[in-house]
N, C-alpha and C positions, 0 to 999 in steps of 0.2 A: 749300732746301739746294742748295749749288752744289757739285760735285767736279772739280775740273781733276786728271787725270793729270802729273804731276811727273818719274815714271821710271819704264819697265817693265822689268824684268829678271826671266831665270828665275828666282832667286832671291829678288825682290823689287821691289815695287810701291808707289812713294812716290805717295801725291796730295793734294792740297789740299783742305779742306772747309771749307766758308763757310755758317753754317748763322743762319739771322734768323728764326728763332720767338719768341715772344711770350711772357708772362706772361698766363697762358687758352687759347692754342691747346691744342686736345686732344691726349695725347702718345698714340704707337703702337708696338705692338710689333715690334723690330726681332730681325734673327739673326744673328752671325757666321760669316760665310761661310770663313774663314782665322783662323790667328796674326794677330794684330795688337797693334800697340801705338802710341796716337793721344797725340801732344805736344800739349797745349793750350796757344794761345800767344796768346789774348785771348779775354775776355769768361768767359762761368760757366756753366753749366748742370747740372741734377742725372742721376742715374742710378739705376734701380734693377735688378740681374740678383745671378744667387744669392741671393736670397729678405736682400737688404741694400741701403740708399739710401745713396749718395755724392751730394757737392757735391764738383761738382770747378770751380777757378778757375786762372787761369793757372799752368802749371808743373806742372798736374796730366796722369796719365797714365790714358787707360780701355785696358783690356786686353781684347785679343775671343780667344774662344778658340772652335775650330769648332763651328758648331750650337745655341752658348749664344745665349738669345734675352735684350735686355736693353730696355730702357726708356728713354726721354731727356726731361726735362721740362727749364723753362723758368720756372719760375715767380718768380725772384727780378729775372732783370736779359733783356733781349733784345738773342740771339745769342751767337754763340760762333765761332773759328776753332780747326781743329785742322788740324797735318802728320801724319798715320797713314802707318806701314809696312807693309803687309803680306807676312808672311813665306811662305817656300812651305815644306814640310815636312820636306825634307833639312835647309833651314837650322836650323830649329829643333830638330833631331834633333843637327845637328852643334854646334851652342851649346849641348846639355847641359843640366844643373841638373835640380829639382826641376820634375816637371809641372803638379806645382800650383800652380805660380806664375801658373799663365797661368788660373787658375779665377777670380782673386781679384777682376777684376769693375774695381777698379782703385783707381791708385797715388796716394798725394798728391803734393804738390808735395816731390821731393826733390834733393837740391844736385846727388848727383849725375848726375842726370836732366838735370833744369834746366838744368848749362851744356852738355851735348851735344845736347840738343833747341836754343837757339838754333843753337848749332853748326852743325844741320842746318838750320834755318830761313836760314841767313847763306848754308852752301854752295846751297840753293833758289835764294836770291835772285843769285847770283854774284856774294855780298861775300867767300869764300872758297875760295880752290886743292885743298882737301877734298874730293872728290867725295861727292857725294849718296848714292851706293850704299853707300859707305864709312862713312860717317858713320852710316848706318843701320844695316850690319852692327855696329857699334858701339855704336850706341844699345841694338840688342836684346842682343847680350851684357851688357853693362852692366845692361839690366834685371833681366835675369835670376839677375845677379850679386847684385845689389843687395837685390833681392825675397826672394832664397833664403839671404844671408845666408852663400854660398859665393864666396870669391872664390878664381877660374880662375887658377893661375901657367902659363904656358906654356913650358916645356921648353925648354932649352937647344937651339940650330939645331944640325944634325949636321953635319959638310963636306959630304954630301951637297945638305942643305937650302941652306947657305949660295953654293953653286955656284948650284944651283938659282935662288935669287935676283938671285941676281948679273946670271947669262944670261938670269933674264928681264926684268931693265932695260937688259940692252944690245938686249935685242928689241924694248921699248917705246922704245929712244931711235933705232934705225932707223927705225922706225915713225909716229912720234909724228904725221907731216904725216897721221894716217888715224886716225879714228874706234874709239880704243881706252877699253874699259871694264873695270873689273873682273875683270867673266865671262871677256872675252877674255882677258886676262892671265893668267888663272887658268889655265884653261884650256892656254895656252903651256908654264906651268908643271906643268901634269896633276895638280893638286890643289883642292882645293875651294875657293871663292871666300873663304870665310872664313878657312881656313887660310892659306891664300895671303896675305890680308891681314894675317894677325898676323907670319905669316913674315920677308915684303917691310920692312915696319915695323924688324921688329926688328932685322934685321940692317942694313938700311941706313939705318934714321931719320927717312926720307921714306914716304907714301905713297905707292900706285903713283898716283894720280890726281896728286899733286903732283910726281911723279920725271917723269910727262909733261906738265904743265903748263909744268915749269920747263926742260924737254928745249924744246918748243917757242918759252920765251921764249929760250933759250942760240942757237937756229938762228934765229931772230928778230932777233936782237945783232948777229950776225953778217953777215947778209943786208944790216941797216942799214948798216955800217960800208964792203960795199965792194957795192951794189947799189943800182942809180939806179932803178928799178922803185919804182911808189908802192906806201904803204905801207900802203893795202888789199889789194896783191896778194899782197907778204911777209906778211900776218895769214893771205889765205888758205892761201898757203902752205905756212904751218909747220905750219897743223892747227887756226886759231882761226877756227870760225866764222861770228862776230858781230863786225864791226870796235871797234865799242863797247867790247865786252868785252877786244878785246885792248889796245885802249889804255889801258882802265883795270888790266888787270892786269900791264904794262908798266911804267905809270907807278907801280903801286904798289910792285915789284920793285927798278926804277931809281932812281927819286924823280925822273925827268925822263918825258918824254912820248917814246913813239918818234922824231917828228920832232925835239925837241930832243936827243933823243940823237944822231939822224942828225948833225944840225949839230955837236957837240960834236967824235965821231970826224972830221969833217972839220976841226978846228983850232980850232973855237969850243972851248978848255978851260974858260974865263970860267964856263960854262954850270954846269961840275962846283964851280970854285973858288967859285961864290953858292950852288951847294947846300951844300955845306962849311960854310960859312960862318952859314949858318942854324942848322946843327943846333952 
């Protein structure tokens, strides 16, 4: 078994597991240490906790709930990949539902799991502007939703809430060239990360992960259009990282590549009117 850490945050702990056991290795008993809830997103393997055996195969969800000790065999196919959240106990207090939801040992494959768990696997991978945190805050509502058979309406924003949101994306969009998550946001805004999340959402329609991804590609644009400085220096710039990434998440925004964008704003229009033209 391999676990690469993914995200840490107070609230929550994304990691990787890469597990290549056998059909015959001897299985052992394991404990939930936290909340959790593990996306299975290849391969199969079984489970037995609360005195019940699951087969779980892609799309399926095991559920750890603290202290419960469970089982994991292997007996049909070898290996498995799961992305597990682990939640810290505000959050799960603040997501509500039924406690027993988290007993159940775990979930089949369902739809509406399934497309939030890639969801979560694409933002991993940064095939998606969704933050990881987020996507995860969302996944566990949704499970919980789902499982318990209660679905959460969220309250009308109050002017208060709606100011609230407002000022704190005009905080993340000063900001955005600095190392902003979640927490931090949350935080600006003096409410819990969760809340904050549905909040932000609602009222503006963006993520805050995506209200700063896309802050940074709008200062990015701009840099291009009247700054001769190469265009690793504007990625680090505006807040991106990995040059890589910015050019792919650039290019996926524009439908041109930073540096063809560069040429375009200098008089190459040609560049826009062959993108045109394709689609």
């Amino acid at each position: 078994m391999t676990a690469t850490t993914l995200l840490q945050r107070p609230s929550i702990t994304v990691s990787d597991f890469r597990c290549s056991a056998a059909p015959g290795d001897a299985p052992f008993v394991e404990r939930h240490r936290c909340h959790s809830i593990s996306f299975v997103r290849k391969g199969s393997f079984g489970c037995r906790a609360q005195g019940k055996s699951h087969e779980l195969v892609a799309g399926s969800v095991l559920v750890g709930h603290p202290g419960d000790e469970y089982v994991c065999t292997h007996d049909h196919v070898c290996g498995d990949e799961c992305l597990s959240f682990f939640l810290d106990p505000e959050l799960v207090e603040t997501i509500g539902g039924r406690k027993d939801v988290w007993r159940i040992g775990c979930a089949p494959p369902l739809p509406e799991l399934m497309v939030l768990g890639e969801l979560a696997q694409a933002a991993a991978d940064g095939r998606s502007d969704v933050g990881l945190d987020e996507v995860g805050h969302a996944f566990a509502s949704r499970f919980v939703n789902v499982v318990s058979g209660q679905q959460q309406k969220p309250a009308p924003a109050s002017a208060r809430d709606r100011r609230r949101a407002v000022e704190t994306a005009l905080w993340i969009d000063a900001h955005s060239h600095r190392a902003i998550d979640l927490e931090d946001a949350a935080a600006e805004a003096n409410i819990s990360p969760f809340h904050f999340l549905r909040l932000f959402s609602s009222v503006l329609g963006v993520t805050p992960h995506q209200y700063l991804v896309r802050s940074r590609l709008r200062h990015a644009a701009r840099l291009l259009t009247g700054d001769s400085r190469a265009i690793t220096a504007i990625a680090y710039d505006v807040g991106f990282g990995d040059l890589s990434n910015f050019v792919r998440t650039f290019h996926r925004a524009a439908g041109v590549s930073p540096r063809r964008f560069r040429e375009a704003s200098r008089g190459m229009r040609k560049i826009f009117q062959d993108r045109i033209a394709l689609h």
